[in-house]
N, C-alpha and C positions, 0 to 999 in steps of 0.2 A: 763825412766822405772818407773811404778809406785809406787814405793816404795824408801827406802834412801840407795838401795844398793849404791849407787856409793859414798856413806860415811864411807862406813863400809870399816875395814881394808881389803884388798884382796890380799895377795902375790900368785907368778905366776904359774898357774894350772900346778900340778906334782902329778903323782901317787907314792904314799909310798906304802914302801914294803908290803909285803898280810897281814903280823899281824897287822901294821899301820892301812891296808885298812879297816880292822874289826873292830878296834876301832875307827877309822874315824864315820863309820856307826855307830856304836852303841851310840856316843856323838849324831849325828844327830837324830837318833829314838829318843833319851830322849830328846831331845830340842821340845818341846810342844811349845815353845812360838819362838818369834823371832824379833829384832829390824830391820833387814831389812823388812821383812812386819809381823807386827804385827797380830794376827789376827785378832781383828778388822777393820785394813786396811783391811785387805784381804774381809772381807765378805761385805764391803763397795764396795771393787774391784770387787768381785764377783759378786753383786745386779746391777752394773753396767752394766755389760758384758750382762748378760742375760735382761736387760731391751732394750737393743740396741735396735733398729728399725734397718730396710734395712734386715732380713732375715723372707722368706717366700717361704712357699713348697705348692703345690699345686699337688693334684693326678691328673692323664690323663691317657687314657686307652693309653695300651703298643705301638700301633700304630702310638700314636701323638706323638711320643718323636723326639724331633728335635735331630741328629743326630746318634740315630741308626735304626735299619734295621731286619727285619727278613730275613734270607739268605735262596732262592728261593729255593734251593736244599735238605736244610737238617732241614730248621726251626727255626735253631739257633739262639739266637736272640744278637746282635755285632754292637758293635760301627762301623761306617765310618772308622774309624781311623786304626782301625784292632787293639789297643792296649785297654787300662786299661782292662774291664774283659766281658765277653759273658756268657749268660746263655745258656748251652749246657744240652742234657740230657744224663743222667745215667743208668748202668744196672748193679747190681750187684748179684752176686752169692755169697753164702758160703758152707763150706764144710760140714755143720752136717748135713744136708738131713731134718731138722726140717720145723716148722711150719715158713712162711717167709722169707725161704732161699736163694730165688730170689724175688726182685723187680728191679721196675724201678723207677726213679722219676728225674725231674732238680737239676741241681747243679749249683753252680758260678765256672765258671773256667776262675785262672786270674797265667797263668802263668808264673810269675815274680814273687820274691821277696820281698818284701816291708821292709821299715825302720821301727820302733818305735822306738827311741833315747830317753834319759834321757842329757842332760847337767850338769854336778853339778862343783859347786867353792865355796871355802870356802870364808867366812866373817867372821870376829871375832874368825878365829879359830873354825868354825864351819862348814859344810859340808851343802852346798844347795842345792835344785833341780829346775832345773827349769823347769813350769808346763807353758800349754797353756790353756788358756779358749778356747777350741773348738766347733765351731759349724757344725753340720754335719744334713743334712735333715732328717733322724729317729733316732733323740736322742731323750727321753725322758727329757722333762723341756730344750730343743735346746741346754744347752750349758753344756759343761760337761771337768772338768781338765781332760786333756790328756797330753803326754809326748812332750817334747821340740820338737819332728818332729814326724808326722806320714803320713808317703807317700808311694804310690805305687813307682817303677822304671818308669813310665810314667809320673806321676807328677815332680822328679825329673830331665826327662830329658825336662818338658815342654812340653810336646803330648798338652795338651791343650792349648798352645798358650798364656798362663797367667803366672803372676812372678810366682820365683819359691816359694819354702816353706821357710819360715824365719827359720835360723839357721842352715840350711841341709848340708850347705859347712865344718862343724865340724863331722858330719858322712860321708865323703866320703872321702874316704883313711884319717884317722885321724892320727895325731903324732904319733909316737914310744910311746909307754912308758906313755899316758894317758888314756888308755882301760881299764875299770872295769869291764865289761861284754860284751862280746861281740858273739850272739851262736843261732842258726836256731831254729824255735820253730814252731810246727804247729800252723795251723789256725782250726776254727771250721769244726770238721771233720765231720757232716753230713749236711752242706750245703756250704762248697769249697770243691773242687776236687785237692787234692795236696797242696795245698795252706802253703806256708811258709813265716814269719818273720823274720830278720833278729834284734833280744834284743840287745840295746849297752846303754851302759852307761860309758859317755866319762869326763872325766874330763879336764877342758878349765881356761883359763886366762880370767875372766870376763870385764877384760879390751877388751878382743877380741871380746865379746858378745853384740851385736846391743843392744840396750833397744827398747819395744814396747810396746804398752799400752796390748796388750793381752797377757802378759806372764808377769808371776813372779814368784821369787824365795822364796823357802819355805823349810823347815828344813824336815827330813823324820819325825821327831815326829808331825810336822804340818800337812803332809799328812797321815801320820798314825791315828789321829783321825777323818779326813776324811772320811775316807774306812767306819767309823760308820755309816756315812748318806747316804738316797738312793738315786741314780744316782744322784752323784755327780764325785764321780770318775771312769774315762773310765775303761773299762777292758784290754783295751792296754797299758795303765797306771801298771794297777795293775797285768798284766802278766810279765811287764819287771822289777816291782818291786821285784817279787817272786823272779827271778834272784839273786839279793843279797844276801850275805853271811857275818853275823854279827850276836854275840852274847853281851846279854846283862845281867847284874846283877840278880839273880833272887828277891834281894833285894827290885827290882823296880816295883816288882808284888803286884798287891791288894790284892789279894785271894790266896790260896794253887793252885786252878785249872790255875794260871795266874804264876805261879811258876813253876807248871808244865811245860807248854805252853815254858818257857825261857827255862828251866835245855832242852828240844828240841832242842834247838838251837846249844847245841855243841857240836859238835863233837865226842868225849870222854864218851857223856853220852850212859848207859847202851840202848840196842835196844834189838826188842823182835827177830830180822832176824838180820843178818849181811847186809850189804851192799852189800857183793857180794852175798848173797843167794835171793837178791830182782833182783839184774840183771838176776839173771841165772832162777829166776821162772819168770820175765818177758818173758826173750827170750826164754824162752820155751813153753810160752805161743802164744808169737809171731813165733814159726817156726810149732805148729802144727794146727795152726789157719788159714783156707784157704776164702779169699775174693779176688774175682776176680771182677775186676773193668772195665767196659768196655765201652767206651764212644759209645754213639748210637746218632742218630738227635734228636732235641729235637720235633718234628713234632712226630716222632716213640715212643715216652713217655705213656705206657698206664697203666693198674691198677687205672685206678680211673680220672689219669690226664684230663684235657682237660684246652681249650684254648675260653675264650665264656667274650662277656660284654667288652674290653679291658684288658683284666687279664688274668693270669695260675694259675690253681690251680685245689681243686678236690671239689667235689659236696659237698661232709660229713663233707669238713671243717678242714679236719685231718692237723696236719703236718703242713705245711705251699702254701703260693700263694704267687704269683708275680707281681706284680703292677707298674706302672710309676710315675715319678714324674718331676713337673717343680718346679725348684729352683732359687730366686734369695737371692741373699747372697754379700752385701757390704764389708763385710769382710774377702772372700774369694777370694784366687788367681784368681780364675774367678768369674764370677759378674752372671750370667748365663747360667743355663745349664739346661739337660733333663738326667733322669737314671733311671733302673729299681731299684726296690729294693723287698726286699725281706720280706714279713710280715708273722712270725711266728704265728701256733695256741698260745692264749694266757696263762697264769698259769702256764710257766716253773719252777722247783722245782731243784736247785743244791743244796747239803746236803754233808755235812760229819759226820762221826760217829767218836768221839775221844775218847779217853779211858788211863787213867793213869797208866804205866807199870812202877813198880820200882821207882817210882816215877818222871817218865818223860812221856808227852804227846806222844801218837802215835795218828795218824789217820788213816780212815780205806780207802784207797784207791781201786780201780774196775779197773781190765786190761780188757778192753772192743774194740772191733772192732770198726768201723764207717765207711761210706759207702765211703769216700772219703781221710782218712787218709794216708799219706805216705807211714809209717811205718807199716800197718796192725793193729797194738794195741796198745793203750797206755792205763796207768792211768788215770785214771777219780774217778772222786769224787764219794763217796759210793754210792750216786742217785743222778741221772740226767736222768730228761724224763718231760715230758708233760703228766701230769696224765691225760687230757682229753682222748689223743691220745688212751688210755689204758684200758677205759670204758666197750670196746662190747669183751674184754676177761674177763676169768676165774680169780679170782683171785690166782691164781697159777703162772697163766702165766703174773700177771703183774711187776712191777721193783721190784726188793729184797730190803726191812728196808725201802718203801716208807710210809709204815704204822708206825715202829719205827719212824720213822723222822718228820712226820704231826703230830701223837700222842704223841711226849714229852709233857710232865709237862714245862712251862714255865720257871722253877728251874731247867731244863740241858737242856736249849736254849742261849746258848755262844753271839750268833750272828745269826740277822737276818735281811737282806738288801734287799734291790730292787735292782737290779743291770741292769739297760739296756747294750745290746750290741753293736759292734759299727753299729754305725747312718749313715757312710758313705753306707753302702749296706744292711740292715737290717730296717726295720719301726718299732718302738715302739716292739722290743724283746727283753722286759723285764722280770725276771726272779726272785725267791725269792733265794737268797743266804741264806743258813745257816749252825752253827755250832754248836751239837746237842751232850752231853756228854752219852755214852750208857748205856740202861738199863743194870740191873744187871742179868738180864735174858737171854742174847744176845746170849750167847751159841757160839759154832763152829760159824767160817766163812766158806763159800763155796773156791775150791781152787782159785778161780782168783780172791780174796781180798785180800788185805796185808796189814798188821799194818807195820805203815811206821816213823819215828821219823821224824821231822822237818829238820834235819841237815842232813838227809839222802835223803829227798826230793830235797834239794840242792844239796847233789851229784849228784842227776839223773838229775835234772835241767839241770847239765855242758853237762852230754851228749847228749843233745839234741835228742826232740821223745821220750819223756819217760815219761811227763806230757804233758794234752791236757790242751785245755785255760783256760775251767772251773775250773778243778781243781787247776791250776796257780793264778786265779782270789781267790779260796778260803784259799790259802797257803799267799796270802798277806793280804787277811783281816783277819787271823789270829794274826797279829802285832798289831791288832786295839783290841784284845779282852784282852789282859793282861794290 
């Protein structure tokens, strides 16, 4: 293992009771430093990782991809294998009769499952995680911490004929009694169709943990100051991180607005809704909210689509195209392969609006549809869109507060990241994440926003479908801002 865990004291991974488990967390969030990898080890480890040689992508039109296939009948474009995922196309309707009601377009549809797992074992009385340097063929800067496993159910049954994933035999049926999270979470819902995760965070006897040179252990306050730099840490990382549930001192805040942000975190503190007044305006928003989701061939895909050059995509550039790629990769359970992927327009803009009630942080979350969502609706982050995509409308009709959000004063800008997505099916979709304190002007919100407290986002967390990824991805680099 890179680092001198195997000197640090470790007694044998056991879940303490839920008050324990918070204060476990919360020692871990204040631990900024650490002797099992220091962080200058680590950014030594890290410069490492990404200078490797043996990984290299190369585009090829859709055609040349060594084992898959456009299916003669319907267009669909599918692995040999009939498993990991196919690009099929979509048709969706909604019920307001408005401007966009119906389109078409491709989606990924992979339907299975998939892991992201966290590992953690304490050292010195201290609570670890253990992270992977991941390489994935559309990361931005190729290598990016992600959590101790991140596989499809084909990767771990080995469809691809290569070992399996380091560490995955701890997420499948794990012990009684060492679950810290464990709870369905969608995937992004306007480019998978259905698509689900399964967030775990397992706590393990580190004697039981292989060592490798691509993974180490790191305190959540180590990875907490992470979350500040861009693409560094995955968004699978920082969805299963949102998961957690720990409060911490507000003592340990810089600023009032970082005080804020904590007195969030618990529980107890004052909220501008109740809890159950957020579920029941969610689900009411979700039972009069009509999307009809209808799989068609992806040959039949029109509004703009076409298929020309080795590629899918549309003439105007909108939205996103589909592209191949050849990969080889040394340090991947397979050494090479062929895949589509999938390359967003670029300039994505995710945003929150935060606001001090009572003197506890809310944020302004958007119960919004997407075209491939489970559930019909979830939360999402106050803005989330592609302001190119938005251009040749009115300004009326384009996103609500994406003007508040671009136009802060630098002085109520919290946080502001590059955040790529993940690289296994997506090419360079990277995205500006921020955290944006609201004018004083901001007036009414429309009904499908909701001031949400921190601790309360974690309730709706447990019940899974009731936060999309972005807004998951922004609810943990919130830990980075106090």
């Amino acid at each position: 293992m890179p680092a001198t865990a195997e000197t640090a004291t470790a007694p044998v991974g056991r879940t303490p009771a839920p008050g324990a488990v918070r204060e476990a967390l919360a020692l871990s969030a204040l631990a900024e430093d650490s002797a099992v990898m220091p962080n200058a080890a680590f950014e030594r480890w890290f410069a490492e990782r990404q200078a490797r040689e043996g990984f290299t992508v190369r585009r090829i039109p859709l055609e040349a991809m060594d084992g898959w296939h456009f299916a003669p009948d319907t267009g669909d474009l599918r692995h040999d294998s009939g498993h990991f995922f196919a690009v099929e196309g979509l048709r969706v309707r909604t019920g307001d009769g408005g401007p966009g009601a119906c389109w078409e377009q491709p989606v990924i549809s992979q339907r299975e499952i998939g892991v992201l797992g966290f590992l953690v074992a304490e050292f010195d009385g201290v609570w670890h995680f253990l992270v992977q340097a991941k390489t994935e063929p559309g990361n931005v800067n190729t290598v990016h911490l992600a959590p101790t496993v991140q596989a499809t159910r084909s990767n771990l049954m080995g469809v691809h004929q290569g070992r399996g994933p380091h560490h995955a035999e701890h997420f499948v049926a794990p012990s009684a009694g060492r679950v810290l999270v464990d709870s369905l979470q969608s995937e992004r819902g306007s480019w998978f169709l259905r698509k689900r995760n399964r967030h775990m965070v397992v706590v393990a006897d580190p004697r039981d943990v292989a060592g490798h040179e691509d993974f180490c252990w790191l305190t959540l306050g180590q990875i907490r100051r992470l979350l500040g730099r861009d693409n560094l840490v995955s968004m699978e990382a920082s969805s299963v991180l949102a998961c957690l549930s720990y409060e911490v001192d507000e003592a340990a805040a810089r600023d009032r607005y970082g005080a804020a942000l904590l007195r969030s975190l618990a529980p107890a503190a004052p909220t501008v809704h109740s809890t159950a007044e957020l579920v029941s305006a969610v689900n009411e928003i979700k039972a009069r909210t009509r999307v009809e989701q209808q799989s068609i061939p992806l040959a039949e895909v029109g509004g703009g689509w076409r298929r020309a050059d080795g590629a899918l995509g549309r003439a105007d550039g909108r939205y996103f195209g589909i592209t191949g790629a050849e990969v080889w990769a040394a340090s991947r359970e397979v050494g090479h392969w062929a895949q589509p992927l999938l390359v967003p327009a670029p300039g994505g803009v995710c945003a929150l609006l935060t606001r001090v009630v009572d003197g506890v942080l809310h944020v302004l979350l958007h119960a919004r549809s997407e075209a491939g969502l489970l559930d019909v609706v979830e939360l999402c982050p106050t803005v989330q869109c592609t302001p190119s995509n938005h251009l040749h409308r009115p300004e009326r009709q384009r996103p609500r507060f994406l003007r508040e959000v671009l136009g802060a004063p630098p002085s109520r800008v919290r946080y502001d990241v590059m955040v790529s997505e993940e690289g296994a099916r997506f090419d360079r979709a990277e995205n500006r994440y921020l955290v944006v304190e609201t004018p004083d002007d901001l007036g009414d919100v429309p009904d499908d926003y909701v001031w949400v407290s921190l601790a309360q986002a974690g309730e709706l967390l447990g019940r899974g479908y009731f936060l999309n990824m972005q807004a998951r991805t922004l609810l943990a680099a919130l830990h980075a801002v106090w």
